[in-house]
Each structure stands twice: as C-alpha cells, then as structure tokens.
C-alpha atoms as one frame of an Amber mdcrd trajectory, in Angstrom:
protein
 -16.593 -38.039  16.638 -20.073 -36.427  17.658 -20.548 -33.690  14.793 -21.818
 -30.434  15.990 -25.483 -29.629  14.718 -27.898 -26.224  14.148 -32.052 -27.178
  15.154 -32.849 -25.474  12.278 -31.007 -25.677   8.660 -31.429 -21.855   8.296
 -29.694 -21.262  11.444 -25.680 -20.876  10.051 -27.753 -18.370   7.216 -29.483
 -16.066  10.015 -25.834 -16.135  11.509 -24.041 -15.443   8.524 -26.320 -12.725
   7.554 -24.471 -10.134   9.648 -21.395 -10.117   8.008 -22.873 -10.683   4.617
 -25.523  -8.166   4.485 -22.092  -5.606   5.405 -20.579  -7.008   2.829 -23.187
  -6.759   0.228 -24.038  -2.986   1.546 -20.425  -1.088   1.987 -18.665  -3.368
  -1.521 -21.254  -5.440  -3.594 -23.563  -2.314  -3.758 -20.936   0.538  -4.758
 -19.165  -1.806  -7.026 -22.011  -2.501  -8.556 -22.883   1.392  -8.550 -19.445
   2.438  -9.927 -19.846   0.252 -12.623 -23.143   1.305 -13.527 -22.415   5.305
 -13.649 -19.289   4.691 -15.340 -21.262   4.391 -18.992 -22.670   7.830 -18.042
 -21.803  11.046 -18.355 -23.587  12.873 -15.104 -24.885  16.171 -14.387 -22.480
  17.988 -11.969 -25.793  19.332 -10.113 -27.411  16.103 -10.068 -30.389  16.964
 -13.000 -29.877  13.725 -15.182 -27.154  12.023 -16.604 -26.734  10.273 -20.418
 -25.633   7.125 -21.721 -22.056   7.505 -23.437 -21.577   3.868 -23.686 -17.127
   3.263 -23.236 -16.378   7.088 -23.865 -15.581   7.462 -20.187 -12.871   4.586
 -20.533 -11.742   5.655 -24.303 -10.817   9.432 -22.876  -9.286   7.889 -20.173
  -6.411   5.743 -22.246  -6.546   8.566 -24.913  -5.679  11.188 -21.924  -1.908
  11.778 -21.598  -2.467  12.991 -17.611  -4.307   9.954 -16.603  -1.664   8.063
 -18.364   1.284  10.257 -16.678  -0.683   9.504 -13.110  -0.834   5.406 -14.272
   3.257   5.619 -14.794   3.891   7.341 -11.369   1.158   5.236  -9.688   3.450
   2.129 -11.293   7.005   3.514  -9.981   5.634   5.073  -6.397   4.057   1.232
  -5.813   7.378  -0.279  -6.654   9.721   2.073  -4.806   7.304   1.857  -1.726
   7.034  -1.469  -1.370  10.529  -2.806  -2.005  12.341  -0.106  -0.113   9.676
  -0.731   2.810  10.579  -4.555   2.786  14.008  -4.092   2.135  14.475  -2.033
   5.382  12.268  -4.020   7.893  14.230  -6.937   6.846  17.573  -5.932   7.382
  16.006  -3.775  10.874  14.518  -6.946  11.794  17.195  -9.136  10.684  19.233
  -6.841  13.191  16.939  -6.637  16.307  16.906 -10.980  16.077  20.767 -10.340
  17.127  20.462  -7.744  19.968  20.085  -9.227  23.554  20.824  -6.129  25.854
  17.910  -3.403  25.782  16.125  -5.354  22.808  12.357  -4.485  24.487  13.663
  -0.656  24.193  15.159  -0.672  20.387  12.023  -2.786  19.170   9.496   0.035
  20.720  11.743   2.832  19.137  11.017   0.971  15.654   7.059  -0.110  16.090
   5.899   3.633  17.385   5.250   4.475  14.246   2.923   1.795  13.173   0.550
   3.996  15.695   0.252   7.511  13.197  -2.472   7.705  11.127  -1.669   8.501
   7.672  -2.828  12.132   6.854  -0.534  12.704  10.760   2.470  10.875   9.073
   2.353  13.074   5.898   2.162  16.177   8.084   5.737  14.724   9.453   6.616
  14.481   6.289   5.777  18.024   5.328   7.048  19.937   8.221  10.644  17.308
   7.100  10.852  18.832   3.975   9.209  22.056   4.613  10.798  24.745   2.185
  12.205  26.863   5.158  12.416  24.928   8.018  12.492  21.343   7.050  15.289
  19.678   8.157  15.840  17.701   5.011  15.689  20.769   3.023  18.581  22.033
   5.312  20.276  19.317   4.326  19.827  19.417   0.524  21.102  22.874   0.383
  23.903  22.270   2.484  24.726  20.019  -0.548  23.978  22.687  -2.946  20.197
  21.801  -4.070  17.425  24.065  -3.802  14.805  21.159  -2.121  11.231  22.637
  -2.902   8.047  20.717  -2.167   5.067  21.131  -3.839   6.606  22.924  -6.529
   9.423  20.477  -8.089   7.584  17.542  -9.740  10.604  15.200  -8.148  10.926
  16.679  -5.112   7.241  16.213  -4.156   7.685  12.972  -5.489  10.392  12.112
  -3.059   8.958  13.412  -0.350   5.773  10.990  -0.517   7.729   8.611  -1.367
  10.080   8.535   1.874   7.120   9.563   4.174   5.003   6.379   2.717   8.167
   3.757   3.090   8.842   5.702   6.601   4.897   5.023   7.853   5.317   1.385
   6.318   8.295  -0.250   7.526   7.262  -0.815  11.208   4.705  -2.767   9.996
   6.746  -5.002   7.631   9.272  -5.001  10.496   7.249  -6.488  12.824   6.123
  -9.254  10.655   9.673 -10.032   9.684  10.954 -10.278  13.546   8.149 -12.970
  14.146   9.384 -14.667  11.387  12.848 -14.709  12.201  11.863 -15.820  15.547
   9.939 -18.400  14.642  12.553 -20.268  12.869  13.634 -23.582  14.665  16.390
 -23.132  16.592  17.792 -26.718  15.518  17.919 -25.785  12.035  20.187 -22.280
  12.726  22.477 -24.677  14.850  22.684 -27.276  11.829  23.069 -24.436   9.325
  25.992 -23.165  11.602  28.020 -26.724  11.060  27.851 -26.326   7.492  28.161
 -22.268   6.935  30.343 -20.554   8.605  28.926 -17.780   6.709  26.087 -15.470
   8.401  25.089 -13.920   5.538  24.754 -16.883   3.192  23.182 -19.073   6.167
  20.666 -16.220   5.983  20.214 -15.983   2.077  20.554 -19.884   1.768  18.583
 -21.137   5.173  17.075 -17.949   7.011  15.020 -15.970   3.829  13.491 -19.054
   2.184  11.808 -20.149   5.281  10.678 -16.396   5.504   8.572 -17.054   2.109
   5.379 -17.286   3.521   5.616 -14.160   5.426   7.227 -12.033   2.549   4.815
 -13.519   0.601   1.932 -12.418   2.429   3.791  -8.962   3.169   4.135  -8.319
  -0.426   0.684  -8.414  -1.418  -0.365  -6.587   2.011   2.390  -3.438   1.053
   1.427  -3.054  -2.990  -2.469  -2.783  -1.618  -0.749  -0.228   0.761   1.151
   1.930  -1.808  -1.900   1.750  -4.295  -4.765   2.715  -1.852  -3.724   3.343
   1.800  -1.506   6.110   1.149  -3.953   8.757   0.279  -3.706  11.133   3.314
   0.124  11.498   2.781  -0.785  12.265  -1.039  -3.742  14.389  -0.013  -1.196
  16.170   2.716   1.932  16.700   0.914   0.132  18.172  -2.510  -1.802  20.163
   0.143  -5.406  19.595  -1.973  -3.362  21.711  -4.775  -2.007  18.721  -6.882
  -1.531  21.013  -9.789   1.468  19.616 -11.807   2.364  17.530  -9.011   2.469
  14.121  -9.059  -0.623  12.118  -7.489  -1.730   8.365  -7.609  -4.314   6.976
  -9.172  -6.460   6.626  -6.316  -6.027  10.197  -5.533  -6.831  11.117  -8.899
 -10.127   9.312  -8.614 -11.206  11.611  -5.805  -9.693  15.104  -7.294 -11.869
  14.372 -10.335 -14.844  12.976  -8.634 -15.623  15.070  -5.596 -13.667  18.331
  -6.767 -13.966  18.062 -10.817 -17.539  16.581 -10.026 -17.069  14.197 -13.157
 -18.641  11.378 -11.185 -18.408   9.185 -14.716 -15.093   9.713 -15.572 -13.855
   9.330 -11.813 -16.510   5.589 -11.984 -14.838   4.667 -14.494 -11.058   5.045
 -12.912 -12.784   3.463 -10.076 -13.863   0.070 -12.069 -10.423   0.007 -13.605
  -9.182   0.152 -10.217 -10.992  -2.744  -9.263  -9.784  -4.824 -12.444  -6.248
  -4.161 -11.634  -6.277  -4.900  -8.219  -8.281  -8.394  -9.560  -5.399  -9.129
 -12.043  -2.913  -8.409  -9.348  -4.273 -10.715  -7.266  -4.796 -13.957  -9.316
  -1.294 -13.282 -10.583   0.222 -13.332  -7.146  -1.319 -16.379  -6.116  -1.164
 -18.557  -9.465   2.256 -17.978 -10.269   4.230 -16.491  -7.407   2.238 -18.593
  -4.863   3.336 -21.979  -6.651   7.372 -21.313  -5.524   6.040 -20.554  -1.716
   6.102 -23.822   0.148   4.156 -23.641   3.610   5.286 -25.880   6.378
C-alpha cells in the first residue's frame, strides 16, 4: 500500500499549528495564569499584588461557605445527571416502540436541546415565579408556600428541575440511536428466550447501551459542574445571597464581583484538579467493565 507523504517534514507541524496555537492561547495560557495568581493575594484596583504562598487554598478548606457550596455542588451534580439519564432512557426506551406519528413525538422531545441556557433558566423562573408560576400554583394548591430565591430548597429545586429539564433531550437523543442501533437479530433471539420485555431490556438491551451511557455520563457530570451557569446565574438573579450556588458560579461571584482574583484562581485550579481526578477515574476503573464492539 502506497503511504501518503508531506515534501517537507515540517509540513503536518505548519498544519497542526492552527489548532495548537488555539489551544495553547484560550487553555494552556489561562491555566497556566490561574495557577500562577492563585499564590497571590491581588490588588482589587490592579496596583500590585503579594506572594501568600497556599493561604488562598488554606482559607478556602478552612471556609465553612466554600465548603457548604462544595456539598451542594456534590448533590446538584448527582441529582442532575442521574435524573437526566434516567428520563431520556425510559423517553427513549419509549419512542423505540412508537410507529404511528414517531417523527412528531421525537421533535416534541429534541426542541429543547435548541435553548440556550441563561433562556432555559428564564423558563424556569417565570415556572416557579412566586405569583404566577405555575408550579408555585401547584405547591400551594397542596398547601406549601413555594418561594424562589428566598427558600434555600426551593431555589435549589428549581435549578435543579430546570438543569435536568434543558438536559434530557440531549441524553435522549443519544439513547434513541443507541437503541436503534442494536441488531435486530439479537432482539429476535432475546425474544425466544425472554418472554419478558423488561428483563430482555435490563439483561440484553442496557448492556449493549454501555458505551453510549458511558460516554453520556461523563458528557452530563461536565454539564452539571460547568455548563449550567446561566440557569444558576438566572434563577439567583446575580443576588445569590444565602442561596445555594455551584462552585463554578462561586468562582465568578468572588472573582469578577468580590474582585478577589486570588482566592477565585485558586477555586479555579482546584477546579481543574477535580475535573482531572474525575476523569482518570472514569476511564481506569469504570472504563475497564465497558466492552466496545
């Protein structure tokens, strides 16, 4: 087989240079930077800054808020992404069975892929909206006084269904190519042995899915740690007071609004170190019991 060639060995570099020098400019660079400030303490008005060595990191473990944020960061991850997996599998699981109308009831499910973020926690607001919100209606037809933005839980719940809401079209979509994609052979063979739908799909169906919850898993925990910061930023209306906020959020509110660009550095580098740890985990330990075909 004739190998394909470059005329000059520096060629694939002046190619590659593109992407890399992107790379190296928008990540590399403010990595680097974050890291850097983080062992200062800066002047909010930009006149110097001084070396403090870890103190940014030791206030931040010694600070009960930033650990309060860490512990609601941890549950709002969780709750987001299982309930947003949970739902576009059994939606998706669903829409493989429906023949009649199925181009119409897929659209209804995917339109919401299209909002952007800060537009889906606007939704979410005007749902739970003190006076008018229609799940607020609903809560005090039950008896409970629903306030957002006031109640520590109730905010809580509110960016919590808005994020799972804006995330399960995704999810679902992935999910319905899986299930399509699954030989048809093997249902029919699974169909002589289990009469059974549900445990043809726990036993047969959802291990061959793997690879794509796999892959959605990683894709909805980077969601629910980072992506989700115009429905915080909406919801807490840029007042996040006693409300609860996640870590990312926190990052900016101190940064850009406290203007404690060491302290905020520093919440940015152990960020980066979780989202590191996160990932080697994932794919040296859950990876191994994910066979690919």
């Amino acid at each position: 087989m004739k190998r394909a060639g470059f005329a000059s060995p520096w060629m694939p570099f002046l190619l590659l240079l593109p992407q890399l020098s992107i790379i190296v400019v928008f990540f590399y660079w403010p990595a680097l930077e974050a890291i850097r400030t983080s062992f200062y303490l800066e002047d909010p008005f930009g006149f110097g800054s001084t070396f403090v060595g870890w103190e940014n990191y030791w206030q931040l473990f010694s600070s009960s808020e930033y650990m309060r944020v860490a512990r609601f960061t941890l549950v709002f991850t969780v709750l987001v992404t299982f309930l947003s997996l949970g739902l576009a599998l059994l939606l998706a699981a669903k829409a493989d069975k429906v023949i009649r109308g199925a181009s119409t009831y897929k659209t209804l499910l995917m339109w919401v892929y299209a909002i952007a973020p800060p537009v889906a926690g606007f939704l979410g607001v005007m749902f739970t909206h003190q006076r008018f919100g229609q799940f607020t209606d609903l809560a005090a037809f039950f008896g409970y006084d629903y306030v957002v933005g006031v109640n520590f839980n109730d905010t809580a719940f509110a960016m919590i269904l808005t994020a799972v809401w804006k995330q399960v079209p995704v999810n679902f979509i992935f999910f319905l190519s899986g299930l399509q994609s699954v030989p048809r052979a093997v249902q029919e063979a699974a169909m002589i042995d289990n009469r059974s739908s549900a445990s043809r799909f726990w036993t047969v169906t959802f291990p061959l899915l793997a690879p794509t919850g796999f892959f959605l898993l990683i894709t909805n925990i980077t969601y629910a740690l980072f992506d989700t910061f115009g429905i915080v930023d909406t919801i807490v209306r840029g007042e996040p007071g006693n409300n609860p906020m996640t870590l990312v959020y926190k990052v900016y509110v101190d940064g850009f609004r406290g203007s404690d660009l060491g302290g905020s550095s520093a919440q940015s580098v152990i960020l980066m170190v979780l989202v590191l740890a996160l990932t080697i985990f994932q794919f040296r330990l859950i990876d191994r019991r994910i066979h690919y075909t």
